[in-house]
N, C-alpha and C positions, 0 to 999 in steps of 0.2 A: 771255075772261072775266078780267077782277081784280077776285081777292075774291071770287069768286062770283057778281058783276056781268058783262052781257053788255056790250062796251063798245067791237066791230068785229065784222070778220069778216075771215076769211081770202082773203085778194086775189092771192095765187099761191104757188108751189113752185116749188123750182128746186133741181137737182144739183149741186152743186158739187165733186168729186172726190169727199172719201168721208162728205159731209155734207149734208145738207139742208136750205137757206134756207129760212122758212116767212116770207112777206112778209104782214103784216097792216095791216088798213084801219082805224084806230080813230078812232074821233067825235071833233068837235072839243072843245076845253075839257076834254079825259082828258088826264092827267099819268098819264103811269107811271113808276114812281121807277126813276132808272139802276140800281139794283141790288136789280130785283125780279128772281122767278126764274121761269121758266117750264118749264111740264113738258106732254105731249100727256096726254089726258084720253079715256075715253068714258063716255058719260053710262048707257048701258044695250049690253048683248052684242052687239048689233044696231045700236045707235044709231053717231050720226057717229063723229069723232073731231074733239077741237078744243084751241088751244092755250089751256090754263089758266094765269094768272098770280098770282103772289101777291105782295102787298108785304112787306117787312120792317119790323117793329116801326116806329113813329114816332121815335123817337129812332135808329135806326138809320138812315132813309131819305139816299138820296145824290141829290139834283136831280133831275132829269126826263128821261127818253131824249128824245134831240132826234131829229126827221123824219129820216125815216132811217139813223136809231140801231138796235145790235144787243143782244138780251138772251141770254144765255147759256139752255141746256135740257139 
């Protein structure tokens, strides 16, 4: 989600020493600004878990993660 917007989905996990890649699939025509922030999310106690994104104020925005670009969490 950015924004509150559903805008991919999660397309794999991977260990990395002592951290964990979260690889997502997002539609095309979605810009996510290089330095939005992301944080894991559930929606209810039970419910999934999913990677939430947020952008940064418009005047703050820095371009667009390019394919295969990483966001910080």
């Amino acid at each position: 989600m950015l924004d509150g917007v559903k805008i991919g989905k999660v397309s794999g996990v991977t260990l990395t020493g002592d951290r964990v890649d979260v690889h997502l699939r997002i539609g095309s025509g979605i810009e996510v600004p290089a330095n939005a922030r992301g944080s894991l999310e559930q929606a209810a106690v039970l419910g999934d878990i999913y990677v939430a994104l947020e952008s940064p104020p418009l005047a703050e925005r820095a371009g667009a993660v390019a394919p295969g670009g990483r966001i910080a969490l």
